[in-house]
mmCIF file of the N, C-alpha and C atoms, coordinates in Angstrom:
data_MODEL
# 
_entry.id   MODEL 
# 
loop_
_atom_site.group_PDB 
_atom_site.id 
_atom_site.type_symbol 
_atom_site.label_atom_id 
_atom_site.label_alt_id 
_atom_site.label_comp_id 
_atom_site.label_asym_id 
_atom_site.label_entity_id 
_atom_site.label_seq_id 
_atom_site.pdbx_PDB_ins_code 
_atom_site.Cartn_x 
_atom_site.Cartn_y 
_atom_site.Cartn_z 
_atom_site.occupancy 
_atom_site.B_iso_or_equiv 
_atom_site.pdbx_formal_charge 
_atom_site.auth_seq_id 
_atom_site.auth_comp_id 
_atom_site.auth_asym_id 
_atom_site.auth_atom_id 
_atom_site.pdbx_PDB_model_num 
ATOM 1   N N  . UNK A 1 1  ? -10.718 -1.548 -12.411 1.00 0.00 ? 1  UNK A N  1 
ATOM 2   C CA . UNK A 1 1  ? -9.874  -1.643 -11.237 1.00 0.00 ? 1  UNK A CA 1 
ATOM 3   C C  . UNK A 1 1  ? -9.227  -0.274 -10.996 1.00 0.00 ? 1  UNK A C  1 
ATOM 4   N N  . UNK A 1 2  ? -9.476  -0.055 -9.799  1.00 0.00 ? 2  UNK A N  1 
ATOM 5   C CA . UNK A 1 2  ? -8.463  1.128  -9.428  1.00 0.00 ? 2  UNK A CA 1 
ATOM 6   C C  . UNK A 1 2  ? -7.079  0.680  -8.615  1.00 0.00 ? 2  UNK A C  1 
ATOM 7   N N  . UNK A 1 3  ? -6.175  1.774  -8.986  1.00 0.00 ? 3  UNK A N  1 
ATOM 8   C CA . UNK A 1 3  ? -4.879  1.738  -8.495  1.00 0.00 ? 3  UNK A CA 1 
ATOM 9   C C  . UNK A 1 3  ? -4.092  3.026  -8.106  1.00 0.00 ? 3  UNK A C  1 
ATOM 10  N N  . UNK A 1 4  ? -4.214  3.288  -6.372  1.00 0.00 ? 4  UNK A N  1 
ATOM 11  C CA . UNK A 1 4  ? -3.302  4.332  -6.520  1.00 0.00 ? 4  UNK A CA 1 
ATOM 12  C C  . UNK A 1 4  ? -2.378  4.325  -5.181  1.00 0.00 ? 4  UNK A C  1 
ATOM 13  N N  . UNK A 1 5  ? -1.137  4.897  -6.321  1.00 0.00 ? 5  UNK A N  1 
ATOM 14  C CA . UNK A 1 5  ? 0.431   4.521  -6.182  1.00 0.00 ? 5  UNK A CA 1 
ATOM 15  C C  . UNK A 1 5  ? 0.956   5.649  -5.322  1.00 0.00 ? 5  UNK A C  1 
ATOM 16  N N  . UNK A 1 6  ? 1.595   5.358  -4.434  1.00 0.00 ? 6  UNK A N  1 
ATOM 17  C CA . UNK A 1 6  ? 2.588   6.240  -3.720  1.00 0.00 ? 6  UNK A CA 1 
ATOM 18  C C  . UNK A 1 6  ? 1.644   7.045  -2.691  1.00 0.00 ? 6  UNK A C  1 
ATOM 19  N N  . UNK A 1 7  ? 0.641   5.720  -2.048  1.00 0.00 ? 7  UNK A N  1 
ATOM 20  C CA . UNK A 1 7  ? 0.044   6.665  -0.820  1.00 0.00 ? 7  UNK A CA 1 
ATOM 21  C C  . UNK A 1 7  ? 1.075   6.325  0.531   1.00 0.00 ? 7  UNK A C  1 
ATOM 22  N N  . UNK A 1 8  ? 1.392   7.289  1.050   1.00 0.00 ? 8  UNK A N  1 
ATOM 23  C CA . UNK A 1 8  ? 2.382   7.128  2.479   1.00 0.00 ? 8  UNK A CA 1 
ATOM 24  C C  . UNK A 1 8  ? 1.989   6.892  3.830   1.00 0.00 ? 8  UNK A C  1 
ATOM 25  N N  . UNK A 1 9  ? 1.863   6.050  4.664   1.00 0.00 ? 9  UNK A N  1 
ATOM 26  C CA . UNK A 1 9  ? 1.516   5.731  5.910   1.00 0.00 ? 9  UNK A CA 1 
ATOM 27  C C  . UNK A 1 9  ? 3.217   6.061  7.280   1.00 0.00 ? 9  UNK A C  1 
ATOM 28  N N  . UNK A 1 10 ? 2.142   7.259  7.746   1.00 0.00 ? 10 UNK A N  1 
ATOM 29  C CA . UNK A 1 10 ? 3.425   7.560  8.714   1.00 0.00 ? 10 UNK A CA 1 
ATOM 30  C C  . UNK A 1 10 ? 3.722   6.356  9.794   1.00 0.00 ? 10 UNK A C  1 
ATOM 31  N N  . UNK A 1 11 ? 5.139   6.374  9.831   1.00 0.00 ? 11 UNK A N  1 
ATOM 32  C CA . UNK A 1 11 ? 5.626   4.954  10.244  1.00 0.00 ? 11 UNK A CA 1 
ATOM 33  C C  . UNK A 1 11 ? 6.606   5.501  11.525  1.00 0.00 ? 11 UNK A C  1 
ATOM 34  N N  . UNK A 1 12 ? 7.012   4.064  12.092  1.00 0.00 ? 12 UNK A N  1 
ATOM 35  C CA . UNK A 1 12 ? 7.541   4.279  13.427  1.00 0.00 ? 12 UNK A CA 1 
ATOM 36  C C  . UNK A 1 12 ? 9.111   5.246  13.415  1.00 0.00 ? 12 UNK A C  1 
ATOM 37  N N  . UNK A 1 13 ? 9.235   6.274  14.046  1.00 0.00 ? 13 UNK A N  1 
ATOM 38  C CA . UNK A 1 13 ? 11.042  6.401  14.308  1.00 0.00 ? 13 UNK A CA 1 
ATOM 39  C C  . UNK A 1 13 ? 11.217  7.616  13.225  1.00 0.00 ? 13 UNK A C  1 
ATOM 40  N N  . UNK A 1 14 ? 9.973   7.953  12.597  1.00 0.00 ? 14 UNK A N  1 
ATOM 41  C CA . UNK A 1 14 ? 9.438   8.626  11.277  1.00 0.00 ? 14 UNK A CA 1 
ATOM 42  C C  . UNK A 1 14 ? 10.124  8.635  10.030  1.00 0.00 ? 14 UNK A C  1 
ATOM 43  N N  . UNK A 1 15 ? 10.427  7.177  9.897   1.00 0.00 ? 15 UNK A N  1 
ATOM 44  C CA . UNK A 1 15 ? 10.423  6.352  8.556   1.00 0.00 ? 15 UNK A CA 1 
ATOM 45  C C  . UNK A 1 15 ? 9.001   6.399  8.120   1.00 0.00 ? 15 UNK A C  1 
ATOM 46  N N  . UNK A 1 16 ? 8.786   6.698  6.869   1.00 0.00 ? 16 UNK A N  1 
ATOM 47  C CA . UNK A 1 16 ? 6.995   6.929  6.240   1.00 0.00 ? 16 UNK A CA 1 
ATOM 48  C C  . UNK A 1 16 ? 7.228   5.408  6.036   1.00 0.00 ? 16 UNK A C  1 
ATOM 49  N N  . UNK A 1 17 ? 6.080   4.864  5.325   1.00 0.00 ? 17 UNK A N  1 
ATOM 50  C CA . UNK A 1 17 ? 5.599   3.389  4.900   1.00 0.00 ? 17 UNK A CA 1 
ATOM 51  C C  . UNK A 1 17 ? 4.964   3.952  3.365   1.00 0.00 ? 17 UNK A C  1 
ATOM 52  N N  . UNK A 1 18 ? 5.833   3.731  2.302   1.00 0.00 ? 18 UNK A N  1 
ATOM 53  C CA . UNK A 1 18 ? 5.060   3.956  0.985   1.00 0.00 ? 18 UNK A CA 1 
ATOM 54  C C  . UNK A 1 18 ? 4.156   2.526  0.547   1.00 0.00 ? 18 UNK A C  1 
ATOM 55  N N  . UNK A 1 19 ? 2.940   2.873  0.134   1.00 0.00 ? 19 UNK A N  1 
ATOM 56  C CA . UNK A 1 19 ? 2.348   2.183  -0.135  1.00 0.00 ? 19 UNK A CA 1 
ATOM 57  C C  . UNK A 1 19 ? 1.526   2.157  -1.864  1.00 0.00 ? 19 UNK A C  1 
ATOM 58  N N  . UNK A 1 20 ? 1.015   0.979  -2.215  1.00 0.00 ? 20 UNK A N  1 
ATOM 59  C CA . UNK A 1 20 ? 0.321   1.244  -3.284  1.00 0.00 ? 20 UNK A CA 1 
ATOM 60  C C  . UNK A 1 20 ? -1.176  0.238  -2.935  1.00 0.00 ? 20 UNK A C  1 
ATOM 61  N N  . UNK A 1 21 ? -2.067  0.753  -3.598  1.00 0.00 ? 21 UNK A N  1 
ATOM 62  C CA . UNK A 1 21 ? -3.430  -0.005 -3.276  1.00 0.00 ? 21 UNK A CA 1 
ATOM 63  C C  . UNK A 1 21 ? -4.323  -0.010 -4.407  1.00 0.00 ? 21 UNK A C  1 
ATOM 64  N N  . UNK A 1 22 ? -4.886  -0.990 -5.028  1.00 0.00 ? 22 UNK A N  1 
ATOM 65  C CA . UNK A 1 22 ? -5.158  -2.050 -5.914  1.00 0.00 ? 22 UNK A CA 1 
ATOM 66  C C  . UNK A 1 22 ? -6.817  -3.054 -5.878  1.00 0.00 ? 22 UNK A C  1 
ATOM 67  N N  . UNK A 1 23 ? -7.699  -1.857 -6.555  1.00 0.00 ? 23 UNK A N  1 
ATOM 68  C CA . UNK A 1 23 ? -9.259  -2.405 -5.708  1.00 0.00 ? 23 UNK A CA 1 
ATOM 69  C C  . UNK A 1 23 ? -10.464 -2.394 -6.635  1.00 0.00 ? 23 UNK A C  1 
ATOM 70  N N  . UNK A 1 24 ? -11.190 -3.066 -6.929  1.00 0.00 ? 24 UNK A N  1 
ATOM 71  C CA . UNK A 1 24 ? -12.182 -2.693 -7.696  1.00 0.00 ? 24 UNK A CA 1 
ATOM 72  C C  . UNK A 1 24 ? -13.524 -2.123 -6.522  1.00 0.00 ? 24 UNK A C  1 
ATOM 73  N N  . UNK A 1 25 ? -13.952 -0.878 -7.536  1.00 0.00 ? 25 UNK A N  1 
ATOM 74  C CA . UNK A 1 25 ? -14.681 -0.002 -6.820  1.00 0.00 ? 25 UNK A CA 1 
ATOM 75  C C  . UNK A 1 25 ? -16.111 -0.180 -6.591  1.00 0.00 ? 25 UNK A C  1 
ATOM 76  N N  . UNK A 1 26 ? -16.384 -0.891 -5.948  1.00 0.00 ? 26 UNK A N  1 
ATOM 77  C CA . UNK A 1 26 ? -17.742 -1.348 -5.971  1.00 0.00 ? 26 UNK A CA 1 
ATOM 78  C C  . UNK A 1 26 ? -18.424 -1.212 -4.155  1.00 0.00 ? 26 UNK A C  1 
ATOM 79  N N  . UNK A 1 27 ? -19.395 -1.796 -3.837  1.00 0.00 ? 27 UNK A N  1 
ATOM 80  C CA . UNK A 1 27 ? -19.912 -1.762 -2.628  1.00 0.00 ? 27 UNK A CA 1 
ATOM 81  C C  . UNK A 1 27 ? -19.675 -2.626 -1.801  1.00 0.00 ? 27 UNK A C  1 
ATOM 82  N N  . UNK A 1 28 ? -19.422 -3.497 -2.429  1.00 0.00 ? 28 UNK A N  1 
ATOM 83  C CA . UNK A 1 28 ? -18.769 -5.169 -1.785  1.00 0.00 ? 28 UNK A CA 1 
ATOM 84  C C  . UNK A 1 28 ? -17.671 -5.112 -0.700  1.00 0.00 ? 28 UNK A C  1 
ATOM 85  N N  . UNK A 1 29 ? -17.756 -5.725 0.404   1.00 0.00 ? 29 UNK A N  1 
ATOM 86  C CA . UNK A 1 29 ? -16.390 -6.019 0.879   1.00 0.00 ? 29 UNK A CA 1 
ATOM 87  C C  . UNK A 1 29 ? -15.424 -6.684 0.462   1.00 0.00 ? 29 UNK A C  1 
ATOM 88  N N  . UNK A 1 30 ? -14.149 -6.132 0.980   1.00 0.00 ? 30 UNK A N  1 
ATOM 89  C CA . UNK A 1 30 ? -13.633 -7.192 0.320   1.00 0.00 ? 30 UNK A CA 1 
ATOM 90  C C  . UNK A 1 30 ? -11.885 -7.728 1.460   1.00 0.00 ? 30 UNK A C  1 
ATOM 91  N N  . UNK A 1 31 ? -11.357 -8.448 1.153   1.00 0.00 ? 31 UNK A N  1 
ATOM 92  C CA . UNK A 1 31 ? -10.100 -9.488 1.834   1.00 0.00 ? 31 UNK A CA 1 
ATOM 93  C C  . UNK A 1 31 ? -9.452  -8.138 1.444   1.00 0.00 ? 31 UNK A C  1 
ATOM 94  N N  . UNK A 1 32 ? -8.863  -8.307 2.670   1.00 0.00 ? 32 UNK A N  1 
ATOM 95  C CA . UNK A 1 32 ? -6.929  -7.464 2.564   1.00 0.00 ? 32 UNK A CA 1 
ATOM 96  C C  . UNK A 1 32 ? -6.054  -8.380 2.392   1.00 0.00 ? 32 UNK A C  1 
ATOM 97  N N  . UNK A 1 33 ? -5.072  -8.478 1.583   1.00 0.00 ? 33 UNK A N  1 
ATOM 98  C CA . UNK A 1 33 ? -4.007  -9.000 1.731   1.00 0.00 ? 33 UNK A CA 1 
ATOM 99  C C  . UNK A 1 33 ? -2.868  -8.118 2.045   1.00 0.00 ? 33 UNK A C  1 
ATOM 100 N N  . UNK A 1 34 ? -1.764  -8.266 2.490   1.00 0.00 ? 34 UNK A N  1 
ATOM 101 C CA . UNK A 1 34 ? -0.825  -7.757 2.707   1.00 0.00 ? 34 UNK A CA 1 
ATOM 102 C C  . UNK A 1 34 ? 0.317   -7.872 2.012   1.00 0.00 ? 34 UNK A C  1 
ATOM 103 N N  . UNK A 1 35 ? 1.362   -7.717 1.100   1.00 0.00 ? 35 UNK A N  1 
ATOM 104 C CA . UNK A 1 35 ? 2.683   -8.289 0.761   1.00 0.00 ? 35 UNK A CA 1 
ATOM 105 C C  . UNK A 1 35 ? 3.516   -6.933 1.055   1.00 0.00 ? 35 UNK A C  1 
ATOM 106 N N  . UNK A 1 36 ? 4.294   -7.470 1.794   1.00 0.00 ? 36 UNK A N  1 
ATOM 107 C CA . UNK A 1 36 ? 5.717   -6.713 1.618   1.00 0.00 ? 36 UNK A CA 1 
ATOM 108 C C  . UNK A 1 36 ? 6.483   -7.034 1.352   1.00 0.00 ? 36 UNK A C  1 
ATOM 109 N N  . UNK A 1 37 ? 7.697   -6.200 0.584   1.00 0.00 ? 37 UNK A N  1 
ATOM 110 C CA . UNK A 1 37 ? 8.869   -6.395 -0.292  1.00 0.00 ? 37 UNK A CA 1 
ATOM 111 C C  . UNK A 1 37 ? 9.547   -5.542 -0.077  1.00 0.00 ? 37 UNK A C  1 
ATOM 112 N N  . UNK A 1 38 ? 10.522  -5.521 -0.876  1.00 0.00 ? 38 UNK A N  1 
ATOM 113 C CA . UNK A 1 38 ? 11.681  -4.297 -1.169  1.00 0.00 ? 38 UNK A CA 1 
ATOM 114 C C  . UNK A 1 38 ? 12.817  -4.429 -0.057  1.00 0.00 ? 38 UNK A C  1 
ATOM 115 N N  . UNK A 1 39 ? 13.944  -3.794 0.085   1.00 0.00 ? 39 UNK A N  1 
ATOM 116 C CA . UNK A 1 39 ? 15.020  -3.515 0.346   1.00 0.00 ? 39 UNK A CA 1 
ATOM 117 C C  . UNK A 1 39 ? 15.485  -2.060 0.667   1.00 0.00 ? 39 UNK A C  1 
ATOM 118 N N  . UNK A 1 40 ? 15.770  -2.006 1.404   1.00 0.00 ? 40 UNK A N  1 
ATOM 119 C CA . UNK A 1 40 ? 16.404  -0.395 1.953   1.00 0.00 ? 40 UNK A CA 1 
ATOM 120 C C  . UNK A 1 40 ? 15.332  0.740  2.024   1.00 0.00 ? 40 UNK A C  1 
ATOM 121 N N  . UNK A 1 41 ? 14.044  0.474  1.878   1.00 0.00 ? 41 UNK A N  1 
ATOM 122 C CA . UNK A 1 41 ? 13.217  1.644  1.493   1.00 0.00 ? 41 UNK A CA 1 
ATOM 123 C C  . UNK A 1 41 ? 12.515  1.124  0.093   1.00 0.00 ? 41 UNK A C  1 
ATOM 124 N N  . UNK A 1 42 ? 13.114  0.521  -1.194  1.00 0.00 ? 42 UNK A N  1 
ATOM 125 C CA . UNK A 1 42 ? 12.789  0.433  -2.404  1.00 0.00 ? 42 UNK A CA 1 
ATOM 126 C C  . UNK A 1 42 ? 11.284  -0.836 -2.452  1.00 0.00 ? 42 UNK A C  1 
ATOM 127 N N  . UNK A 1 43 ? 10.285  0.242  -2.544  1.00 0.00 ? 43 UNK A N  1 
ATOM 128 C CA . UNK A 1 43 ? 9.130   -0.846 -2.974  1.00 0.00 ? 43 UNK A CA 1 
ATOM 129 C C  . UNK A 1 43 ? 9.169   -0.697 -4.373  1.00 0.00 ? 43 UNK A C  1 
ATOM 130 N N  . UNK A 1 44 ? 9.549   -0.821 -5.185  1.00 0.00 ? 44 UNK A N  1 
ATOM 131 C CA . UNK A 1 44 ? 9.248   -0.983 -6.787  1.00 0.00 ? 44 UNK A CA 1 
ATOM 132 C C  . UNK A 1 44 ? 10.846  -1.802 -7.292  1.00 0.00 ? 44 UNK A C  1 
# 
């Protein structure tokens, strides 16, 4: 499985969107899920 942490998606009002993404690397498609969390900015 790969995992990599603290990729940033520029966001509205230019608040960034930190993100992390979580995938095994293969050829396959695969489902997105989405979860969001955190408070004030704090995803962890």
């Amino acid at each position: 499985m790969n995992i990599e942490k603290n990729l940033i998606i520029p966001g509205k009002h230019s608040k960034p969107i930190l993100t992390d993404v979580f995938y095994v690397p293969n050829q396959q498609q695969k489902p997105v899920v989405v979860f969001c969390h955190g408070y004030k900015g704090f995803k962890d």
